[in-house]
N, C-alpha and C positions, 0 to 999 in steps of 0.2 A: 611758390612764394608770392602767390599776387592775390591773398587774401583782403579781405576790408578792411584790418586792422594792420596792414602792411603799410610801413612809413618809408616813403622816397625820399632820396636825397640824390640833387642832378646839380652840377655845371652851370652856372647862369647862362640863359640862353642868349645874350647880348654875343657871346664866341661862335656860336651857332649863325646870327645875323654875321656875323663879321667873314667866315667860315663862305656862306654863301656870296657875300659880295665878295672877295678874294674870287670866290671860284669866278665872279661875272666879270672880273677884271682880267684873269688872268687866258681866258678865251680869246684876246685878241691874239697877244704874246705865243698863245700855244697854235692857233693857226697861222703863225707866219712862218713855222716850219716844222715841217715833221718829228725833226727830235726835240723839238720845245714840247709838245702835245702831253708827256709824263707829267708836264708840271700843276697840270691839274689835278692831278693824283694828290698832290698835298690839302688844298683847302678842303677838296672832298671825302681825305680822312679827318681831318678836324671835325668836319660837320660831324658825320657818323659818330667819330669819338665823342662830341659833345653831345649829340643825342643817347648815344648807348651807354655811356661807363658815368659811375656811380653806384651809391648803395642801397640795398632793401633791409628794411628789416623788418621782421615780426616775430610773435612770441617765440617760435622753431628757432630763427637764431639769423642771420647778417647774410646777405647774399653780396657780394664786392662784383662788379662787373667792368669789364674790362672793354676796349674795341675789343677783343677778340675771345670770347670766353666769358666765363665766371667761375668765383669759388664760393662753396658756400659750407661756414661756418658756425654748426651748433653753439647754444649760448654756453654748453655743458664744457665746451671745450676752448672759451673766453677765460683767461684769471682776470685781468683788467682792461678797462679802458683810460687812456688816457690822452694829452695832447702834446705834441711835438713843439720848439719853439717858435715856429712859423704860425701854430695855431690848426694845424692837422690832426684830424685826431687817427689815432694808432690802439688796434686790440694785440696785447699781449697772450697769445695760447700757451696753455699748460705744456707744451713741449718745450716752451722757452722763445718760439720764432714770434716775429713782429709781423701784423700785415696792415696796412695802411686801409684806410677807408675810405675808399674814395668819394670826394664831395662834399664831406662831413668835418665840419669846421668843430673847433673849440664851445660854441656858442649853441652848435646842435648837440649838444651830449644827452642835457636831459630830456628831450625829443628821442634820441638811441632808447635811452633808458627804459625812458616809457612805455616803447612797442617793446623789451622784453619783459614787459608786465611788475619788474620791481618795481622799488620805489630808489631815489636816488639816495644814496647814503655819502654824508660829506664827515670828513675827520674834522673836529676838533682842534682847534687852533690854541 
């Protein structure tokens, strides 16, 4: 899925910047004893998670990616898109389950849209 016509959607990297200053902070704290040392295991998943998860998409259909993994979701097997009250957007599959999309706000829809080559259809008010 890492065609040309494939559209990212990432985490603002400002969590990323904060992620690594946490990790440079938190080096003193973890060298002053041995079981303090774990604690940098947190900023240094941050980082990863805000480098790695988030969504792809292209004409094939949504890649959701996780720190750990990915799923990835034909457009065939989309019934809708829509957004959550927070302003998240969520695809509905024809099985009926919900899967979040990670990264992909209210505002990036017709951007989604787009790399699955429709066009956006809005209802009638």
């Amino acid at each position: 899925m890492s065609s040309p016509d494939t559209v990212r959607f990432r985490h603002h990297q400002a969590i990323l910047v904060a992620a690594i200053i946490a990790f440079i902070g938190a080096i003193p704290l973890a060298g002053a004893a041995a079981y303090l040392a774990p604690i940098l295991v947190i900023p240094l998943a941050v980082a990863v998670w805000t480098w790695r998860a988030g969504t792809d998409a292209d004409h094939g259909g949504v890649r959701v990616r996780a720190l750990i993994g990915h799923r990835d979701v034909p457009w065939s097997a989309i019934a809708e898109l829509g957004a959550d009250p927070a302003g998240r957007v969520l695809a509905r599959r024809h099985d009926g389950t919900v899967l979040p999309l990670t990264a992909v706000t209210r505002d990036d829809l017709p951007r989604l849209i787009a790399a699955s080559g429709e066009e956006l259809k809005t209802q009638a008010q």
